[in-house]
LUMGU-97867 format. One line per 4 residues: number of its first residue (from 1); for each residue x, y, z of C-alpha. Coordinates in nm, 2 decimals. Layout:
NUM	X:Y:Z | ...
//
This chain:
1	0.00:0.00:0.00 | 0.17:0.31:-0.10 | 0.13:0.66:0.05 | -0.18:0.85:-0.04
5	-0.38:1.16:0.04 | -0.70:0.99:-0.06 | -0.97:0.93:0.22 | -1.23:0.82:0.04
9	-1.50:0.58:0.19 | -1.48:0.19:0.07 | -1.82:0.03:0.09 | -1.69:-0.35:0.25
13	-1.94:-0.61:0.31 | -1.82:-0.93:0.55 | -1.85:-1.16:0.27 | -1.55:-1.00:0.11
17	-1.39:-1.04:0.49 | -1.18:-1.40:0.56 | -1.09:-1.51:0.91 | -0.78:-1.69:0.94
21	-0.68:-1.88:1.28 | -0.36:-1.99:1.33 | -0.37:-2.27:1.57 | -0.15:-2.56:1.75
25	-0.41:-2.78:1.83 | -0.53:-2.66:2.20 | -0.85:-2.77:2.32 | -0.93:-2.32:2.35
29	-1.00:-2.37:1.91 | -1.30:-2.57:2.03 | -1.41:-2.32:2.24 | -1.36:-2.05:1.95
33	-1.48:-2.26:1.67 | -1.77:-2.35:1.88 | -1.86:-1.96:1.93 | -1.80:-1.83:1.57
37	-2.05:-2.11:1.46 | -2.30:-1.97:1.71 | -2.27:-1.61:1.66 | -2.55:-1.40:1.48
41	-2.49:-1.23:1.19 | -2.37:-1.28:0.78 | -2.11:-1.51:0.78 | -1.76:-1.42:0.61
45	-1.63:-1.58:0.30 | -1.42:-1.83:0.45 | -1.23:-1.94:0.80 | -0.89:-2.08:0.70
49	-0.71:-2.28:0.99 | -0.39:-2.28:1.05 | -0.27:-2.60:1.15 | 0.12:-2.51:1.30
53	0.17:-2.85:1.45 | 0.45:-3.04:1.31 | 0.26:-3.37:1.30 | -0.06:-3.50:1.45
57	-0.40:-3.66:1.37 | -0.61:-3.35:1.11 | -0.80:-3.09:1.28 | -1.19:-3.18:1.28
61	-1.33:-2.82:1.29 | -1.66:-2.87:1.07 | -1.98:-2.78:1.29 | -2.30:-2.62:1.16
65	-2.33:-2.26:1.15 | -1.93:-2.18:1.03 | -1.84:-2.04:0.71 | -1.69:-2.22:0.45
69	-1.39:-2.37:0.66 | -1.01:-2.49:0.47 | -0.73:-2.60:0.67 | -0.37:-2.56:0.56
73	-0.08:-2.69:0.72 | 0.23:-2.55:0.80 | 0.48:-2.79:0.94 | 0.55:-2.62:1.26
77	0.68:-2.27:1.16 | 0.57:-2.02:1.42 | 0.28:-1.82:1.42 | 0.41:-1.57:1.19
81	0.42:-1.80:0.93 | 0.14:-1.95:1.02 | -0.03:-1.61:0.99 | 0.12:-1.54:0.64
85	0.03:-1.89:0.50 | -0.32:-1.80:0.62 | -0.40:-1.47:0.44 | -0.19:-1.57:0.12
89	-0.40:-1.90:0.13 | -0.73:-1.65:0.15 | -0.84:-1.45:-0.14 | -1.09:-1.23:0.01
93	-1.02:-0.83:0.06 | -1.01:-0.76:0.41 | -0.84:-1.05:0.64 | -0.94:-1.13:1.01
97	-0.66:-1.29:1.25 | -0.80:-1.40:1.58 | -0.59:-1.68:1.82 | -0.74:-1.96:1.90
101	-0.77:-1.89:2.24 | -1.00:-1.62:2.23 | -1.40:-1.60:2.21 | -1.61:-1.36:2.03
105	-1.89:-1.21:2.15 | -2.20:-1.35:1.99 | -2.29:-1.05:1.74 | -1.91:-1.09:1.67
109	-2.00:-1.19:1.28 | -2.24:-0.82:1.27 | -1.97:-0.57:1.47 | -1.68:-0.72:1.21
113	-1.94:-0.61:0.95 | -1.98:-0.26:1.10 | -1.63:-0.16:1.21 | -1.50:-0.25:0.82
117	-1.83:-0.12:0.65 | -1.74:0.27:0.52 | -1.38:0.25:0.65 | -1.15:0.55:0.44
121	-0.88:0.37:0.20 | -0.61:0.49:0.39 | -0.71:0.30:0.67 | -0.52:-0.06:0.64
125	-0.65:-0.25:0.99 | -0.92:-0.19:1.23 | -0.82:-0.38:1.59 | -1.13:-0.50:1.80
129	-1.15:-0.50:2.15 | -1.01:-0.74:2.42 | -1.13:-0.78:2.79 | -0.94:-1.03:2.97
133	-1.18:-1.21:3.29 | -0.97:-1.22:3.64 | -1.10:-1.38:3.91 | -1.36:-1.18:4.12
137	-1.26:-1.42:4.47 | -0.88:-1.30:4.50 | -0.62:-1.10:4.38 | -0.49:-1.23:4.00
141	-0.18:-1.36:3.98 | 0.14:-1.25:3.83 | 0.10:-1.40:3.51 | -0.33:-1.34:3.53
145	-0.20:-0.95:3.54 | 0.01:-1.01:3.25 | -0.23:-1.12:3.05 | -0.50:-0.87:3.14
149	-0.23:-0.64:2.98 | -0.34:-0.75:2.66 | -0.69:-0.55:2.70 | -0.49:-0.22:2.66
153	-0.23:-0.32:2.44 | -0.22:-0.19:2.05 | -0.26:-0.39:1.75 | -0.25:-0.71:1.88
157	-0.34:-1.03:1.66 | -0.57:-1.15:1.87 | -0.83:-0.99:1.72 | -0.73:-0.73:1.45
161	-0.84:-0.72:1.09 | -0.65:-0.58:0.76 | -0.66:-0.53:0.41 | -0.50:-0.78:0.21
165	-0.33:-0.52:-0.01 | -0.16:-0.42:0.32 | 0.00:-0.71:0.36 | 0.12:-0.79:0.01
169	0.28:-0.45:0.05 | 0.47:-0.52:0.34 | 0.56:-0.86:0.31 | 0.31:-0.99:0.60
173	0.46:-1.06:0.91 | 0.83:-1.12:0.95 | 0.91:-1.47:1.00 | 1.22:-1.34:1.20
177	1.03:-1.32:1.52 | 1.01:-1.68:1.63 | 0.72:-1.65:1.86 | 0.41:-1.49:1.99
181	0.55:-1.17:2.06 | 0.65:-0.85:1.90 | 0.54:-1.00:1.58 | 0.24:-0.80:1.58
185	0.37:-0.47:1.62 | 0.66:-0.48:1.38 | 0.38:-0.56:1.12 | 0.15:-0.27:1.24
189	0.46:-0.06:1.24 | 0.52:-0.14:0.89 | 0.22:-0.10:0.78 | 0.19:0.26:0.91
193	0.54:0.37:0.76 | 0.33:0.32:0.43 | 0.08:0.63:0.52 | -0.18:0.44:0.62
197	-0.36:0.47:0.97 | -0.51:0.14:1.18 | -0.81:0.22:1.39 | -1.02:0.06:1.67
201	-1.36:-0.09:1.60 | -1.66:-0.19:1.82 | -1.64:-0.56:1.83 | -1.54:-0.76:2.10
205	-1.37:-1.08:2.20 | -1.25:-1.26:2.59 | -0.92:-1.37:2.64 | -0.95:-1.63:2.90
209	-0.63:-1.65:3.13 | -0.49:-2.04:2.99 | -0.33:-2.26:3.27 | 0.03:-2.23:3.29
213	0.32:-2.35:3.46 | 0.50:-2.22:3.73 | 0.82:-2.13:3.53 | 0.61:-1.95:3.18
217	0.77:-1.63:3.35 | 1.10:-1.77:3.27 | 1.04:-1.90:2.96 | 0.91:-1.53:2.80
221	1.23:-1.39:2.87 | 1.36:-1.50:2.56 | 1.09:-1.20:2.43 | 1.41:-1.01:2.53
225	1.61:-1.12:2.20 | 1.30:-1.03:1.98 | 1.33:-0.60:2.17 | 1.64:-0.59:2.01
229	1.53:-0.68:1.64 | 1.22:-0.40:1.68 | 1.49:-0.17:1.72 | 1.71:-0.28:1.50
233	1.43:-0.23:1.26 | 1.24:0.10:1.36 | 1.53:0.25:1.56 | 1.52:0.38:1.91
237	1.18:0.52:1.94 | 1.03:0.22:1.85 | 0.89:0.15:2.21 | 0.68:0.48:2.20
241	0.52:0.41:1.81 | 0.42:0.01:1.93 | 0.29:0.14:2.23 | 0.53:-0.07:2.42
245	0.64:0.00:2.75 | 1.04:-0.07:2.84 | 0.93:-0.27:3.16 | 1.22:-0.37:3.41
249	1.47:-0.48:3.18 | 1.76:-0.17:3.28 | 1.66:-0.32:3.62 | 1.75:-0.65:3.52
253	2.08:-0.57:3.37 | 2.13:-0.37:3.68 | 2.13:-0.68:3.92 | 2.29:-0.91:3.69
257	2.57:-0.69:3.70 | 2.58:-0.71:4.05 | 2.56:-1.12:4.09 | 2.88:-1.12:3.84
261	3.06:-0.85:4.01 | 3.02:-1.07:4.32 | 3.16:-1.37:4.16 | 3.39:-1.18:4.03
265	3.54:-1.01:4.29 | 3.52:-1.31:4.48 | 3.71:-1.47:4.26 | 4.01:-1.18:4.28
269	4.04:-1.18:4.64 | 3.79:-0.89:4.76 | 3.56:-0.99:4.99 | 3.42:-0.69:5.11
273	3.35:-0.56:4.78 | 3.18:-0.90:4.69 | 3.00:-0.90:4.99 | 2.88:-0.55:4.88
277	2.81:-0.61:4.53 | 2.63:-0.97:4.71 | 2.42:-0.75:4.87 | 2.31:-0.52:4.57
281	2.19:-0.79:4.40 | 2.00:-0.95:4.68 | 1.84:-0.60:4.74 | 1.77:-0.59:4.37
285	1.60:-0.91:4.33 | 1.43:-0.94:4.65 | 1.27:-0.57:4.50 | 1.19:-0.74:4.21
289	0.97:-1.04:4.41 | 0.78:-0.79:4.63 | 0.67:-0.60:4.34 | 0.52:-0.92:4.19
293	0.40:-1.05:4.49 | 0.24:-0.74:4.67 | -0.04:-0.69:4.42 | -0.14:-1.12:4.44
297	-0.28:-1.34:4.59 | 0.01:-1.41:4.81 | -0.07:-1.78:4.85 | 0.21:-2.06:4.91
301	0.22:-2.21:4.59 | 0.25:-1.80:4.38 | 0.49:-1.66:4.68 | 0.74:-1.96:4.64
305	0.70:-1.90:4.23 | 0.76:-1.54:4.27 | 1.07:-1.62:4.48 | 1.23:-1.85:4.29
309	1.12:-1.72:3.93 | 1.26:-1.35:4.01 | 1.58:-1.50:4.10 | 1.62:-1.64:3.76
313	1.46:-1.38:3.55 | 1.68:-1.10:3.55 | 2.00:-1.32:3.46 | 1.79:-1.45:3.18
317	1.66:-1.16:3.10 | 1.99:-1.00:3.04 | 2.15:-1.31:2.84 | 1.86:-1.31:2.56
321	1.90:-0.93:2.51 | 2.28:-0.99:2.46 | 2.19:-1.29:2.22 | 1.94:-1.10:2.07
325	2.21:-0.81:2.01 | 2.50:-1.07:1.85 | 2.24:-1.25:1.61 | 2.12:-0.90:1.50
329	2.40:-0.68:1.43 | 2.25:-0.65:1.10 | 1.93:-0.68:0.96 | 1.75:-0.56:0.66
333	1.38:-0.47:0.60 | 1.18:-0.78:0.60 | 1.06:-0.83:0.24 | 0.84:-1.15:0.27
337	0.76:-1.41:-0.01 | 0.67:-1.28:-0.37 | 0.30:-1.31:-0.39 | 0.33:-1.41:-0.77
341	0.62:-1.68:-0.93 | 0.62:-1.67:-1.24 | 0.83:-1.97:-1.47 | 0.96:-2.00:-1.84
345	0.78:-2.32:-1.94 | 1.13:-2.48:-2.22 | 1.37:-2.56:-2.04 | 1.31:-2.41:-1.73
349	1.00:-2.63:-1.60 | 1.04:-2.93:-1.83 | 1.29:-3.01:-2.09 | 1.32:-2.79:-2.42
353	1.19:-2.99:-2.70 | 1.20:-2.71:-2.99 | 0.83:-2.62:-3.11 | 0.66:-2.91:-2.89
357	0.32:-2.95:-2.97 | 0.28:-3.36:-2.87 | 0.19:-3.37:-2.51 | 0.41:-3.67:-2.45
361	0.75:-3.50:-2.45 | 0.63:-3.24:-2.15 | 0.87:-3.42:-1.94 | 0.95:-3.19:-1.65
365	1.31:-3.10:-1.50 | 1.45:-3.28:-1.21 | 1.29:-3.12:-0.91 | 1.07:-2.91:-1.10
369	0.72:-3.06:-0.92 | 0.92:-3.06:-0.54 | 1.00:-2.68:-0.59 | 0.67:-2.57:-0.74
373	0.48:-2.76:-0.45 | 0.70:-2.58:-0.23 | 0.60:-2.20:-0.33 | 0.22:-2.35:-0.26
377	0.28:-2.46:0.03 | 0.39:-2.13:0.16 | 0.10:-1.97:-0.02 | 0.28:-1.86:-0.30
381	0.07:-1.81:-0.61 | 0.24:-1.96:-0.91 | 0.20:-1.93:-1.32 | 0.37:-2.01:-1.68
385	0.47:-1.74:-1.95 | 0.59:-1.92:-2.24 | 0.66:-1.77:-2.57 | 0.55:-2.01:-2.84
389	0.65:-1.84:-3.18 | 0.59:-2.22:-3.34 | 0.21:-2.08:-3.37 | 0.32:-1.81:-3.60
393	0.56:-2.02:-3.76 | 0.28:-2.29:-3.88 | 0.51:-2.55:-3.71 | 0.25:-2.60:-3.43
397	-0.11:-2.55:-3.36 | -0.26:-2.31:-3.10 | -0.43:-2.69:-3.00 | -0.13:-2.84:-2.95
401	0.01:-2.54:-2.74 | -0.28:-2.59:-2.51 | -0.25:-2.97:-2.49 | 0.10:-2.90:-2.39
405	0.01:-2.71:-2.14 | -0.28:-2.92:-2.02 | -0.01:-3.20:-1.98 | 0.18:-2.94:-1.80
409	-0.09:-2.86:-1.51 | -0.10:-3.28:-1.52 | 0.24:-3.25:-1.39 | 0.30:-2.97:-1.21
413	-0.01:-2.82:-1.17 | -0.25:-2.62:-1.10 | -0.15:-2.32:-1.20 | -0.32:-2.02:-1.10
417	-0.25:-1.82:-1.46 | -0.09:-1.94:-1.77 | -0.01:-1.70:-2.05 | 0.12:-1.77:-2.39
421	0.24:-1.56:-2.69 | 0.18:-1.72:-3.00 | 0.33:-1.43:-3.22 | 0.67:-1.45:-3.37
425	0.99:-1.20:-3.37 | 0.89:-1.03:-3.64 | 0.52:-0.96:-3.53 | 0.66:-0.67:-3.27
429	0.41:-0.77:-2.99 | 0.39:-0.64:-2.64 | 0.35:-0.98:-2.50 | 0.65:-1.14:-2.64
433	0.94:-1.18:-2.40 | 1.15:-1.00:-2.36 | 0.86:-0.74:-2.36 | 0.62:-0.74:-2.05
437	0.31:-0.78:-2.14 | 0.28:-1.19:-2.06 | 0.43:-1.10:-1.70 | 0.22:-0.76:-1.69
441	-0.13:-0.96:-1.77 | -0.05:-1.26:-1.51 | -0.01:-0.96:-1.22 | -0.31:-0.82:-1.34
445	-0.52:-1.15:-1.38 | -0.43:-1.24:-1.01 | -0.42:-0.85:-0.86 | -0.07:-0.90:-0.78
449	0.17:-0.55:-0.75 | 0.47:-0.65:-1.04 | 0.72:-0.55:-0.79 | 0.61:-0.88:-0.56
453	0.60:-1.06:-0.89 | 0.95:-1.27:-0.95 | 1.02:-1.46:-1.32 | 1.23:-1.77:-1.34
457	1.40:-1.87:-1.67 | 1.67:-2.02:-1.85 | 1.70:-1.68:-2.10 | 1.79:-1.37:-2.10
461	1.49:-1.25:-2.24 | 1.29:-1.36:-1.91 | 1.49:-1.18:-1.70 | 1.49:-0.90:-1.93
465	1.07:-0.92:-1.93 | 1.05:-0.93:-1.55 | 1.27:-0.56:-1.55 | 1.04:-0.45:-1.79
469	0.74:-0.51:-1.63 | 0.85:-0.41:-1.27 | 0.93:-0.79:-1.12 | 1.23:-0.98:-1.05
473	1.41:-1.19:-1.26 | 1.63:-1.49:-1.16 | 1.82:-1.68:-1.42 | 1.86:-2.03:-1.46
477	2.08:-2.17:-1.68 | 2.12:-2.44:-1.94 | 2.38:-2.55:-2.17 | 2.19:-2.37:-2.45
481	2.19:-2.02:-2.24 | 2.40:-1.75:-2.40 | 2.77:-1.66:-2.16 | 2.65:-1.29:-2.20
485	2.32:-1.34:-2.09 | 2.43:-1.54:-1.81 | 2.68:-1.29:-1.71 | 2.43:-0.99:-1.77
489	2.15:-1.15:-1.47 | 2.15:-0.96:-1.18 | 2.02:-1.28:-0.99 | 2.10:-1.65:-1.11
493	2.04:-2.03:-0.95 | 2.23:-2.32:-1.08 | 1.93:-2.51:-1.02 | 1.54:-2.46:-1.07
497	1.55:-2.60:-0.70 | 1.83:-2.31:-0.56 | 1.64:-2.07:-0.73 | 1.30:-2.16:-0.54
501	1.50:-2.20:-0.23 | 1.62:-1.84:-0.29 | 1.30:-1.72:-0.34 | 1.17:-1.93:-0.01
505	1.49:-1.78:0.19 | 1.41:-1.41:0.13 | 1.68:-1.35:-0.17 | 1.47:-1.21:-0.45
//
């Protein structure tokens, strides 16, 4: 989404509106499934689940009353994937992200309708509103507070809607943030350094407190490592644009010091300054228990947590900032996937047979189906461009051209757009590579932006289309590719595999 001065209304029904859940399995998606399939109101064009489990028996989320359900799979790649394998999977307009721990209200499905109905075009999200249940006997706990945080906090993905042309303009979500955490804002902020604005709607869900552990307070310490890429990213002021407050980590670092001045000092013979700096930290942590323990229930079982748990937290604390510091020293702007591959059809997906037209020599390059599969699977939308001058030539028939490439989407398919040029050299068409117009009229057929587009072939006159029409080209050569042309790509792959891979790993 590009910066604009325009502010005029979009008319948005819910059926142009997907909800996408990202899920690991937890007995809370019954709870949510069970609610959206109650709730009054038009139902949306689709719920996509996504199922982030590595393995396991498939999800069973049919009941009556839901809207058209899929489920994709990820493998186990974290919820920002999972998030970005959910929208690219959806086609509709505006997406919906809710976790599958929440529950909507029941007029849900009618407030979604309302909050998107009318919005401006600048405005690329709309977050709804979260109120988090404590108990009403007794003080919440530390990590029941915690949570409750998340009724105040700003563009979380519990509940928060956006355009899909938002996302395809930033990438999505940056699969660099591992885990539940942070992921959220950097997108938000992303989204926002584009010109457009994310507002607040009426709709509401409940985030029920989940059981946990005693040591989860431990665990999200590694949240630590993830502060450091935000800033890395959107510099120092981050904090105050995410609407994140800096919490006790100079605190942290503060008594860490002192525990390794102890041991240190200790260790070179000066006990009274040990003793000393012993004492800071014991000042400094038993501080840090009181202030979690004060405002609960101050039970057995949450005092002995709080003891032990704020003894280990600001050590831990400390070492996943410094981890987070070393792994990133230096990042760049996270790009995402393409939204569009497109591939040379000769010798690029199957093997060149000059002016083909019998369906039987389609006979696909090593590797060609596992690489293809691979962009769909991270809901990649992929397509052909194949100039076939044969046509003009009276060599071949338009016929056999399209039996070709029936035998093609046999193969390798389906594709979601396949263009051909029938016309020869001499014709001067616009859809002739290395001219743009078979690259320009797959972007267009599938809404994609060219820039998000990338072209994969063995020629120089692919690569040279993609630059004309705004994409990327990536060369892949063959024994029958011209040196110059070879040494004239800007990006090249020895493989039709490395040049997926590349694609996959963010080099495009």
């Amino acid at each position: 989404m590009g910066r604009t001065g325009q502010h005029a209304t979009v008319q948005v029904g819910i059926e142009q509106c997907a909800v996408v859940v990202p899920t690991v399995g937890r007995p809370s998606l019954g709870v949510l499934l069970d609610a959206l399939a109650e709730a009054r109101g038009p139902r949306p064009a689709e719920l996509v689940l996504v199922d982030d489990r590595p393995s396991g028996a498939p999800l069973e989320p049919e009941r009556p009353g839901l809207p058209p359900v899929r489920v994709v799979r990820t493998g186990g790649g974290g919820p920002a994937r999972a998030r970005n394998l959910g929208w690219r999977t959806a086609r509709a307009e505006w997406i919906a992200f809710l976790d599958d721990d929440v529950v909507p209200d029941p007029d849900w499905y009618d407030r979604l309708a309302e909050d998107l109905a009318g919005l401006p075009a600048d405005v690329a999200g709309s977050q709804g509103r979260v109120r988090v249940p404590l108990p009403a006997d007794r003080r919440p706990t530390d990590w029941e507070r915690g949570t409750a945080g998340l009724a105040t906090s700003s563009w979380i993905t519990a509940d928060l809607a956006y355009r899909r042309s938002a996302l395809a303009a930033v990438g999505g979500f940056d699969e660099r943030f591992p885990r539940a955490f942070r992921e959220d804002s950097d997108l938000a902020l992303r989204v926002m350094d584009t010109g457009a604005r994310l507002v607040r709607g009426q709709r509401w869900i409940t985030h029920p407190v989940r059981p946990v552990d005693r040591w989860v307070s431990v665990r999200v310490q590694a949240g630590n490592a993830d502060d450091v890429l935000m800033r890395r990213l959107h510099g120092r002021d981050w904090r105050e644009r995410a609407d994140a407050p800096l919490g006790r980590r100079p605190q942290h670092t503060a008594v860490t010091a002192a525990a390794v001045a102890a041991a240190g000092l200790a260790a070179a013979g000066r006990p009274r300054a040990a003793l000393a700096a012993a004492a800071a930290w014991v000042a400094g942590t038993a501080e840090f228990a009181w202030a979690r323990i004060a405002p609960g229930p101050r039970d057995r079982a949450e005092v002995a947590t709080m003891a032990l748990t704020s003894a280990l937290i600001p050590p831990l604390a400390t070492w996943h900032w410094l981890r987070g510091a070393v792994r990133h020293r230096r990042v760049r702007p996270w790009r995402g996937l393409p939204d569009l591959v497109l591939f040379d059809r000769d010798g690029t997906l199957v093997r060149d047979y000059p002016y083909n037209g019998d369906p039987a020599f389609v006979e696909p390059v090593p590797g060609a189906r596992e690489a293809v599969d691979a962009l769909r699977s991270r809901g990649v939308r992929v397509g052909v461009v194949s100039n076939q001058s044969g046509v003009a030539r009276g060599l071949i028939t338009r016929a056999q051209v399209d039996a070709c490439m029936a035998r093609l989407d046999e193969l390798l398919g389906p594709f979601d757009t396949v263009q051909v040029c029938p016309h020869g050299p001499e014709d001067a068409c616009a859809c002739r590579k290395p001219a743009p117009g078979m690259v320009k009229a797959a972007c267009a057929e599938l809404d994609v932006d060219p820039a998000r587009c990338v072209v994969i072939g063995d020629i120089g006159a692919d690569v040279e289309a993609a630059a004309a029409a705004g994409a990327t080209g990536i060369l892949v050569p063959t024994p029958v590719t011209r040196k110059a042309e070879v040494a004239a790509a800007p990006r090249r792959a020895d493989t039709l595999t490395a040049a997926v891979d590349d694609v996959l790993a963010g080099a495009w």
